[in-house]
TORTI-481615 format. One line per 3 residues: number of its first residue (from 1); their letters; for each residue x, y, z of N, C-alpha, C. Coordinates in steps of 0.2 Angstrom, whole numbers, plus 2048, in hexadecimal, padded with zeros to 3 digits. Each point is the difference from the previous one (the first is absolute). Layout:
NUM> A> X,Y,Z,X,Y,Z,X,Y,Z  ...
end
This chain:
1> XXX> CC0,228,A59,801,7FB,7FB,7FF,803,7F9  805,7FF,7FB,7FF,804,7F9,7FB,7F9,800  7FD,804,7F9,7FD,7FC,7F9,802,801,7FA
4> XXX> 805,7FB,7FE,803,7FF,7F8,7FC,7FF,7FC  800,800,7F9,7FD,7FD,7FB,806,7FF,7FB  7FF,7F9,7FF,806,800,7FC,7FD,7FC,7F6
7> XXX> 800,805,7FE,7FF,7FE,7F7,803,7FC,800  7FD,7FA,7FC,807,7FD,7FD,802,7FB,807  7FB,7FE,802,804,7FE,808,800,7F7,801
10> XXX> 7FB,7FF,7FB,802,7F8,7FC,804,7FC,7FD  806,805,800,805,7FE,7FB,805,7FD,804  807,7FF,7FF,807,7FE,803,7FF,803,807
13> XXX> 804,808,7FD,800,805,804,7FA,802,805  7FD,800,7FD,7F9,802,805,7FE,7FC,804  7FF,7FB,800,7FF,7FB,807,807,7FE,806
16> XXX> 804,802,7FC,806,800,804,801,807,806  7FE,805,7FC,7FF,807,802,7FA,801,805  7FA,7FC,7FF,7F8,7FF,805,803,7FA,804
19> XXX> 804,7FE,802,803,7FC,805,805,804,805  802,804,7FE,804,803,804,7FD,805,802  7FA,803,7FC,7FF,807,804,7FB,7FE,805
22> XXX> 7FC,7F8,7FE,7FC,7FE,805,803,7FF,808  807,7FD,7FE,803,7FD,806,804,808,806  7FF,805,7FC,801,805,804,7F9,803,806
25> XXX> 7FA,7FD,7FD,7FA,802,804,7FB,804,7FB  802,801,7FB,7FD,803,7FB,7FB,800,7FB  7FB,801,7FF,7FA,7FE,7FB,801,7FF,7F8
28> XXX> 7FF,7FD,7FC,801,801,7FA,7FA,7FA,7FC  800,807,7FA,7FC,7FD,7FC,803,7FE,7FA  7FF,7FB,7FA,802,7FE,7FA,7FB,803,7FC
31> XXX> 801,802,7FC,7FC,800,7F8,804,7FE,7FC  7FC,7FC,7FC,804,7FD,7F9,7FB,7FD,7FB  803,7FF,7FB,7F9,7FD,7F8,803,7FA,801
34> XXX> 806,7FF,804,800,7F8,7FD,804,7FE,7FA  802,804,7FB,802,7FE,7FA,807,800,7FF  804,801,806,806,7FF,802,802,7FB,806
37> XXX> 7FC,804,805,7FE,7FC,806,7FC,7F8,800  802,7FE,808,7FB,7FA,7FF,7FE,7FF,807  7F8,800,802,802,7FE,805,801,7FE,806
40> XXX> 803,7F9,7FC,804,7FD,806,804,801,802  803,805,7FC,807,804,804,7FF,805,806  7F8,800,802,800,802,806,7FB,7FB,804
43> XXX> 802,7FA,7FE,7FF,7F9,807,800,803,808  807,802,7FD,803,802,80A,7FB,806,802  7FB,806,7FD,7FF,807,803,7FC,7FE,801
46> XXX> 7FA,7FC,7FA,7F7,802,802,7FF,7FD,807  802,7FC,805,7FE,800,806,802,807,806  803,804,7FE,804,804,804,7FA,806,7FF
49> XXX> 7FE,802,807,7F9,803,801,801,807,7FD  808,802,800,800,808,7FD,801,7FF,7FC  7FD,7FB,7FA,803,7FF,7FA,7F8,801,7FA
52> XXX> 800,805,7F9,7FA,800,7FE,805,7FD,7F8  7FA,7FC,7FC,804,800,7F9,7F9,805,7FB  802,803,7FC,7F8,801,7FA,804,7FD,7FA
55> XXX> 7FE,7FE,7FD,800,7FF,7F9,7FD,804,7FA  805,805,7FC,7FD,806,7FF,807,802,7FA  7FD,803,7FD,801,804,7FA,807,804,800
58> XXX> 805,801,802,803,806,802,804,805,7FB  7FE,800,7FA,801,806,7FA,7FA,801,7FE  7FA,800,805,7FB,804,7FF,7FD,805,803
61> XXX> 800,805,803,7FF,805,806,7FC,800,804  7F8,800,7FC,7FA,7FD,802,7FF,7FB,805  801,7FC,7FA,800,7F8,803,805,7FF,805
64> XXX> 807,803,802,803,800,805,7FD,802,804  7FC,806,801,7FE,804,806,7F9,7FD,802  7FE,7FE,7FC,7F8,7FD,802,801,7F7,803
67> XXX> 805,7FD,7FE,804,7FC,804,800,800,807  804,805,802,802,801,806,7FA,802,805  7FC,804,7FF,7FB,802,804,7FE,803,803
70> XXX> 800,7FF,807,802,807,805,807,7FE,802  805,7FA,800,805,800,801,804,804,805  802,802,803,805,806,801,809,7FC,801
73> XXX> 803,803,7FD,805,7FF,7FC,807,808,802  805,7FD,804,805,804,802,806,802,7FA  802,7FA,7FE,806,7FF,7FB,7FD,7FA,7F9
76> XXX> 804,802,7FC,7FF,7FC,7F8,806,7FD,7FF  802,7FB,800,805,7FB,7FC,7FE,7FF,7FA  804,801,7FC,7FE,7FE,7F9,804,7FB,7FD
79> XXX> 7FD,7FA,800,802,7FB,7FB,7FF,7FD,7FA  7F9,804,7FD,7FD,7FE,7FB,805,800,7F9  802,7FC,7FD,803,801,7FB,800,7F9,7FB
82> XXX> 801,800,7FA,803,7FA,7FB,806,7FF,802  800,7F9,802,807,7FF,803,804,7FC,7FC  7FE,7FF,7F8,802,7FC,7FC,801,804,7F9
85> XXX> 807,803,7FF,805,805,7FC,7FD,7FD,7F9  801,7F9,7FF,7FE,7FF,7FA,7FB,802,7FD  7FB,7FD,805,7FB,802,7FD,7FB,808,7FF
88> XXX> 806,804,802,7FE,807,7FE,803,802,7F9  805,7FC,800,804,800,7F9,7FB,7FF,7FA  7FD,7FC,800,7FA,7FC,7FB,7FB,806,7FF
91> XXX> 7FF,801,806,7F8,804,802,803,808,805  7FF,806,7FB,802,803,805,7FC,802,804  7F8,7FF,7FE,7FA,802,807,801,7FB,805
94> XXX> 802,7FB,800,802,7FD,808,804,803,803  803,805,7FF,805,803,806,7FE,808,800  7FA,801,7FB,7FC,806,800,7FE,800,805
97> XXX> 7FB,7FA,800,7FB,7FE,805,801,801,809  804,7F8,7FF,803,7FF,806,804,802,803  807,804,7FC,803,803,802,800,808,803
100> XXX> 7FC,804,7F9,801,807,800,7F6,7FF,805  7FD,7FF,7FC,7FB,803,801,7FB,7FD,808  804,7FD,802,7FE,7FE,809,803,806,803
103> XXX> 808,802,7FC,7FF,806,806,7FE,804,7FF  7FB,802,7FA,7FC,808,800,7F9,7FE,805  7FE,7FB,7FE,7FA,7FD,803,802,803,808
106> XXX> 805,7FB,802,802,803,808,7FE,804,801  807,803,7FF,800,807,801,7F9,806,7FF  7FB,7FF,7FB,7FB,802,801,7FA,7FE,805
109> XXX> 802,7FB,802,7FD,7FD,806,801,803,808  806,800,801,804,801,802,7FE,809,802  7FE,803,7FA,7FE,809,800,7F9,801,803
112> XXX> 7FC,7FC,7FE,7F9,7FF,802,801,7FF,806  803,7FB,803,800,7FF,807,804,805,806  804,800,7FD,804,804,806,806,7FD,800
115> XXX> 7FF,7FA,800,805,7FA,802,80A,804,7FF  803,804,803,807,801,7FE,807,7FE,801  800,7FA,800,806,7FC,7FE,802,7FC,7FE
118> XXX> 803,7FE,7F7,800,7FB,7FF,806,7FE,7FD  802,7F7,802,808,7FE,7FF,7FF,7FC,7FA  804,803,7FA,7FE,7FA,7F9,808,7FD,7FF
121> XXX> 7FB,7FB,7FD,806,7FB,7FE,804,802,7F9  804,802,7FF,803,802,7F9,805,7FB,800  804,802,7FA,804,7FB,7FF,809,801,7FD
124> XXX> 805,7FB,800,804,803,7FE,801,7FF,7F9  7F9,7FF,7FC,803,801,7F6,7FC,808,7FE  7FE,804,807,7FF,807,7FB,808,802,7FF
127> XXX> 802,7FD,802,809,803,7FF,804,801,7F8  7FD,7F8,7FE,801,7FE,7F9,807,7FC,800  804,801,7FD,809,7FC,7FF,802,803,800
130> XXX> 805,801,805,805,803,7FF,808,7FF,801  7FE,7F8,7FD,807,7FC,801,803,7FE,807  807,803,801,804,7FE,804,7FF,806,807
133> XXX> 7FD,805,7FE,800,807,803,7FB,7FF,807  803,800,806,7FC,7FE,803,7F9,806,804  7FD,7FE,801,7F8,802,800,7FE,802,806
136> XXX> 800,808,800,7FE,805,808,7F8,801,7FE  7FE,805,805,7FA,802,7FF,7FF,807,7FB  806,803,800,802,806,7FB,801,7FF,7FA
139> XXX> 801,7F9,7FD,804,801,7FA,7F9,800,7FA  804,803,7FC,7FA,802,7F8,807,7FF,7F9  7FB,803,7FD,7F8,7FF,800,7FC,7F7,801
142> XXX> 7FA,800,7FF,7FC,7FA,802,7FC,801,7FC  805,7F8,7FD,7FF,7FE,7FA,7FD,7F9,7FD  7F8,7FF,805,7FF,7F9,800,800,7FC,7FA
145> XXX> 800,7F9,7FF,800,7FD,7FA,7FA,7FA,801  7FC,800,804,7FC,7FC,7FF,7F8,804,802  7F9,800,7FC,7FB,801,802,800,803,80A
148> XXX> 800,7F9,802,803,7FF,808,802,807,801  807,802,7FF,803,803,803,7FD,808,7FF  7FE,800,7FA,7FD,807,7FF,7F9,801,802
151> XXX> 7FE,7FC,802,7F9,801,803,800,802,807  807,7FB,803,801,801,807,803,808,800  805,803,7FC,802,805,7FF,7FB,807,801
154> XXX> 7FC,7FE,7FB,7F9,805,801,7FA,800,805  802,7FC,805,7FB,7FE,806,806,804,806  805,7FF,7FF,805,807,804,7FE,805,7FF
157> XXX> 800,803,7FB,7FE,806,7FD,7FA,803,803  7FC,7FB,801,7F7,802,7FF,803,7FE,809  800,7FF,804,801,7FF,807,803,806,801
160> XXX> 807,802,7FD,803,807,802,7FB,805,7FE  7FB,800,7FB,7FB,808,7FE,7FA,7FE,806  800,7FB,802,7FA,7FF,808,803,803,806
163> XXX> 807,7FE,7FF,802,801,807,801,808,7FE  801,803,7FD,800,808,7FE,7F9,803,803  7FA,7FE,800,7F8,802,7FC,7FE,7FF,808
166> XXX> 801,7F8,802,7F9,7FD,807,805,7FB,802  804,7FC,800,803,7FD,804,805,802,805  7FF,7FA,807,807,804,805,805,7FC,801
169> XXX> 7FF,7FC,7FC,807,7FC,801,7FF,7FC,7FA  806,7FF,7FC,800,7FB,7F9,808,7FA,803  7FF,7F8,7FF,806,800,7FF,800,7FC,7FC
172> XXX> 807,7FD,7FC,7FF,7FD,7F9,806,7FB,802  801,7F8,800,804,7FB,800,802,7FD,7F9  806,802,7FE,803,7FE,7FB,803,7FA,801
175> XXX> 7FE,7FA,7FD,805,7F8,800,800,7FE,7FC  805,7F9,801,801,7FC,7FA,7FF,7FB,7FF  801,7F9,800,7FD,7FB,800,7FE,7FD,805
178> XXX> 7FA,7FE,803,7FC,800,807,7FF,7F8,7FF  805,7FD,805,7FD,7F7,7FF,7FD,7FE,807  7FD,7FB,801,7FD,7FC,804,7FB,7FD,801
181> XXX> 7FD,7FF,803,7F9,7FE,801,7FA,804,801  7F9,801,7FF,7FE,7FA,7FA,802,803,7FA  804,7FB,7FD,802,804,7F8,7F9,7FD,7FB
184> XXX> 801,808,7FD,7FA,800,7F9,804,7FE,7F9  806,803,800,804,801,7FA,807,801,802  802,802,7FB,80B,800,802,803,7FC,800
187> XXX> 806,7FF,7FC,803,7FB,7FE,802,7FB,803  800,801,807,7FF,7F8,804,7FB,7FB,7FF  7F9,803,801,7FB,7FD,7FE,801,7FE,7FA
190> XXX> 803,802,7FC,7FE,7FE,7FA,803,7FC,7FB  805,7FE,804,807,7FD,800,7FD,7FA,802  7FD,7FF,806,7FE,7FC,806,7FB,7FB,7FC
193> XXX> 7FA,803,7FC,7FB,7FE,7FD,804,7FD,7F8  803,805,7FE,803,7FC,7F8,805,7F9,801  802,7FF,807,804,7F9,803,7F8,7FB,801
196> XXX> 7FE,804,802,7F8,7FA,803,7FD,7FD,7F9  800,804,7FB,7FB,7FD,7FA,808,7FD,7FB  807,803,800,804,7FB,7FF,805,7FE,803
199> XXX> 801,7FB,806,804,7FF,803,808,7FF,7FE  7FE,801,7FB,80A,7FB,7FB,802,809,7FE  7FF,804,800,803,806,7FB,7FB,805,803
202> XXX> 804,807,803,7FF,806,7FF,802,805,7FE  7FC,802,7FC,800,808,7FB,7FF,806,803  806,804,7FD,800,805,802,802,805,7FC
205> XXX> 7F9,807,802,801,806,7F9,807,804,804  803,7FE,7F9,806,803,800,806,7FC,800  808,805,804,803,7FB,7FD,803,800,809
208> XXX> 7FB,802,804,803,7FE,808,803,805,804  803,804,7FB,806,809,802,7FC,805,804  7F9,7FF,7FE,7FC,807,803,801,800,807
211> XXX> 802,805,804,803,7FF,807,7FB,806,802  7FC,7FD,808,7FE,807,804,7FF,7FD,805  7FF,806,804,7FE,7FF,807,7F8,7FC,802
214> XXX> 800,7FD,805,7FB,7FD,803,7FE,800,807  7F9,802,801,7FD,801,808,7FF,7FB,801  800,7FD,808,7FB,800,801,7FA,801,802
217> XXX> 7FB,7FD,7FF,7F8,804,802,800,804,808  804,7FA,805,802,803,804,800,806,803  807,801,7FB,805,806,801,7FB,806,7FF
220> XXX> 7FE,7FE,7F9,7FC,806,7FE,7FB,803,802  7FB,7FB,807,7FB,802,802,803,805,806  805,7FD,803,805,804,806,801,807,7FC
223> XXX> 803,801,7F9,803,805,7FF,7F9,806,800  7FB,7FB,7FB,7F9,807,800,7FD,803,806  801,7FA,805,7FC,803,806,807,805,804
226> XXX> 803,7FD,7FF,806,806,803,7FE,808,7FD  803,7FF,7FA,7FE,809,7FD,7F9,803,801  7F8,7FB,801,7FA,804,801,805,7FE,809
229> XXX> 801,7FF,801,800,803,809,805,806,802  802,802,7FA,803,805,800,7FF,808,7FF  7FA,7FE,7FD,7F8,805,801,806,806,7FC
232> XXX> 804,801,7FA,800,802,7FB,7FD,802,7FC  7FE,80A,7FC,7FC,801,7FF,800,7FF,7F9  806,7FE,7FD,800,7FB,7F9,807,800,7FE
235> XXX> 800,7F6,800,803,7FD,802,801,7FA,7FA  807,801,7FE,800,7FA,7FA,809,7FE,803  7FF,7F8,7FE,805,7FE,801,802,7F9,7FD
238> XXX> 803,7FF,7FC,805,7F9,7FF,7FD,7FA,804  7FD,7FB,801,801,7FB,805,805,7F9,7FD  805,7FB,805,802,7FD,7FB,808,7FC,804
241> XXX> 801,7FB,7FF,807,7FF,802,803,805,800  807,800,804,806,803,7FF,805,7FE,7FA  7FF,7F8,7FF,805,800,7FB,7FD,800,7F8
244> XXX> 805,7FE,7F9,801,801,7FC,7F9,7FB,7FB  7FE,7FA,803,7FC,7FC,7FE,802,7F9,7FE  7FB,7FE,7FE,802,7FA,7FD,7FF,7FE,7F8
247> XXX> 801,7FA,7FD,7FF,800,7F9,7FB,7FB,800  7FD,801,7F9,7FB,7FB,7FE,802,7F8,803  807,7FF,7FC,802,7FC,800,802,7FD,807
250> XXX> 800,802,804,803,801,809,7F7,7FB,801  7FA,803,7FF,7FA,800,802,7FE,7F7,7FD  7FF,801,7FA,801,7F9,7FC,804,7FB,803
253> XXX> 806,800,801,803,7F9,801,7FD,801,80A  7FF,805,805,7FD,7FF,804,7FA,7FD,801  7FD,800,7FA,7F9,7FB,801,801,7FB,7FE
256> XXX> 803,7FF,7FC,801,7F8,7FF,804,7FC,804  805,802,803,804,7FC,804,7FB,800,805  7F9,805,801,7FE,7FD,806,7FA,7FD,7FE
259> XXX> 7FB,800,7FB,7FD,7FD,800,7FF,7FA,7FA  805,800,7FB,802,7FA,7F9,805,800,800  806,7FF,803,807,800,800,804,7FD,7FA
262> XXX> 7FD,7FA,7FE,7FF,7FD,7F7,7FF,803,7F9  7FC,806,802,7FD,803,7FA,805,804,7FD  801,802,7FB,805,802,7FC,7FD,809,7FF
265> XXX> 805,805,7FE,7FD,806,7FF,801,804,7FB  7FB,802,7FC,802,802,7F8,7FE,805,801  806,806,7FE,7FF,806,7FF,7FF,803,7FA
268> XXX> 7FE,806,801,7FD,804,7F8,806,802,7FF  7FE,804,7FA,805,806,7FF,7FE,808,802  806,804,801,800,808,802,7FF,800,805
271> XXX> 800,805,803,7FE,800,808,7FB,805,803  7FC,800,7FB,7F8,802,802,7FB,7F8,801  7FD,7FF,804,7FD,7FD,800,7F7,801,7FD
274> XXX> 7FF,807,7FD,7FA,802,7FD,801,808,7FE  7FA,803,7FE,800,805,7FE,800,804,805  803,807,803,800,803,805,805,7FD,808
277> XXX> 802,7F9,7FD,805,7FF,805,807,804,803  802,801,805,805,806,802,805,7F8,7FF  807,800,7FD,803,7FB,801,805,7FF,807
280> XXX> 801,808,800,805,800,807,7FE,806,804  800,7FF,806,7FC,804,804,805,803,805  804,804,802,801,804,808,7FD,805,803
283> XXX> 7FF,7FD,805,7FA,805,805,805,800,804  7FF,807,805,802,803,804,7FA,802,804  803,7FE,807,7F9,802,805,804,801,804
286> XXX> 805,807,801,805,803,804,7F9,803,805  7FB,802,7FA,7FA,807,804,7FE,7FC,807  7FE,7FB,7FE,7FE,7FB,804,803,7FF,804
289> XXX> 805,7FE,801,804,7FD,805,800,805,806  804,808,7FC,7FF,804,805,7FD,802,803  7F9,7FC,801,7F9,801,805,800,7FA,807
292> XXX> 806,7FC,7FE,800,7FC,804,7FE,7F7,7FE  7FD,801,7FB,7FE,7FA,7FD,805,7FA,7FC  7FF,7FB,803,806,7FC,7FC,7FC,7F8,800
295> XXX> 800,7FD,7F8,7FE,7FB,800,802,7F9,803  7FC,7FB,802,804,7FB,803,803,7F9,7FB  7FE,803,7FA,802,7FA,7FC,804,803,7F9
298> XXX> 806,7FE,7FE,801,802,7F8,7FE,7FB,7FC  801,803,7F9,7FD,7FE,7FB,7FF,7F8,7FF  805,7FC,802,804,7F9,7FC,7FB,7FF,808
301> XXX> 800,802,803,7FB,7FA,809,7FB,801,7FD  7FD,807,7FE,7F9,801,800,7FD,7FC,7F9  803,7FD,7FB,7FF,7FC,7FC,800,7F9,804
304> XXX> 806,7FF,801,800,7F8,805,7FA,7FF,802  7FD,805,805,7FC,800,805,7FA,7FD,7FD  7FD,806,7FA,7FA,7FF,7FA,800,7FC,7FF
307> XXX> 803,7FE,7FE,802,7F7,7FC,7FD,7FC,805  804,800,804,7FB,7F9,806,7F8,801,7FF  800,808,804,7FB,802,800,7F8,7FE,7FC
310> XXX> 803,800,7F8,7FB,801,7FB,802,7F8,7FC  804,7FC,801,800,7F8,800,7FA,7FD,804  802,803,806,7FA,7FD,804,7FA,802,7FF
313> XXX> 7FF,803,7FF,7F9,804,7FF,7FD,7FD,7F9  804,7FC,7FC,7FD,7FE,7F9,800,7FB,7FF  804,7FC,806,800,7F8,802,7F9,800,801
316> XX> 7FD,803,804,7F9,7FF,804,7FB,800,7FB  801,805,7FA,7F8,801,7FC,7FE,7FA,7FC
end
């Protein structure tokens, strides 16, 4: 039986991720501060007897490590990060913090200990815009445009000079909009709550054009354990639908029709919906595929699906 630790394990991703590797026979612990995470997003784990949570610090080294304890620990998931773009935009230490500085933290943990495998979540805005040009794992330069993607960018970098130095396997999952349950943020949710506080009209930044691809949590939790089972000595890849995406506007009239089908929808103008926003995205996950892996839902299901999913969930609170 491994033992995981998964940073960041509070979050969307992370409890989704500690359910699966539980259901395999597996041990796993959480660490997380909370300040993303919640939680109740892990209802379903703390009864599950190989299941540990700490509530802890994790862009502190120290405090990391003194956290943990005599722990012993096989594998590092890395989830820790600001998973809210704008608000790095404003503040660029929240994605110093959260983003870059959890993975030095790690990974200095990670040296102390011994511990030699870790899977981090990266993302697909280290890429930056690149229009219409579709998006492999070679192409350059990487040109991030938001705090986010540069910090996730430079957390590559620092994973590639470990895995050079003391680590024996690095792998790095690259995606792009991850929806589902429990949602914390992302334009479903957000959508979902601007109909709840006004039910006659929804707004929306921009002007509905921006088009990308969309996971679901599902898919993405299949694809990351696929490539750590592939015991890869460093390993990055695209996770993500096969097709083209969908558009703002596609997601917006799918929430209303399911949950205010009366309410009317007022678009912005341009087709950023903030600073840092990618307005059109294509990803290529040919890498992927060729490993065997193929997602069960495209982009237009995997929003349907969220949609139910994250209505019912907001009905209840």
């Amino acid at each position: 039986m491994k033992v995981h630790l998964i940073a960041g394990g509070a979050g969307f991703i992370g409890v989704n991720l500690a359910a699966t590797l539980l259901q395999r026979g597996d041990a796993v612990i959480v660490i997380d501060d909370l300040s993303r995470g919640l939680r109740d997003n892990m209802a379903g784990l703390t009864g599950h007897n190989s299941f540990t949570f700490i509530e802890a610090d994790c862009s502190e080294p120290d405090v990391l490590d003194a956290a943990l304890g005599d722990l012993k620990i096989d594998e590092v998931w890395h989830m820790a990060a600001n998973s809210d773009i704008p608000a790095g935009v404003a503040d660029y230490k929240v994605d110093l913090r959260q983003t870059f500085l959890t993975t030095v933290a790690i990974l200095d943990v990670m040296k102390r200990r011994g511990i030699p495998v870790i899977h981090f979540a990266s993302s697909s805005a280290i890429y930056g815009d690149h229009g219409d040009e579709l998006i492999h794992e070679n192409i350059g330069p990487l040109l991030p445009i938001s705090n986010y993607g540069a910090m996730k960018l430079a957390s590559e970098a620092q994973l590639r000079a470990a895995k050079e130095a003391y680590l024996e396997r690095v792998s790095m999952f690259r995606f792009p909009n991850v929806i589902g349950i429990p949602a914390t943020h992302g334009v479903i949710l957000d959508f979902v709550r601007k109909l709840l506080a006004s039910p006659d009209e929804l707004e929306v930044l921009g002007n509905g054009t921006q088009q990308k691809s969309y996971l679901h949590v599902s898919d993405l939790v299949s694809a990351m354990v696929h490539i750590a089972d592939r015991q890869e000595d460093f390993a990055f890849y695209n996770i993500g639908p096969t097709d083209d995406g969908v558009t703002v506007r596609f997601i917006a009239e799918t929430v209303r029709d399911a949950f205010r089908p009366e309410a009317a929808i007022r678009f912005g103008e341009g087709n950023r919906g903030w600073v840092g926003d990618v307005p059109k995205f294509c990803y290529s996950v040919d890498k992927l595929l060729a490993t065997g892996w193929r997602p069960s839902l495209g982009s237009s299901e995997a929003v349907i699906k969220a949609v139910s999913e994250i209505i019912a969930g907001e009905a209840v609170r």
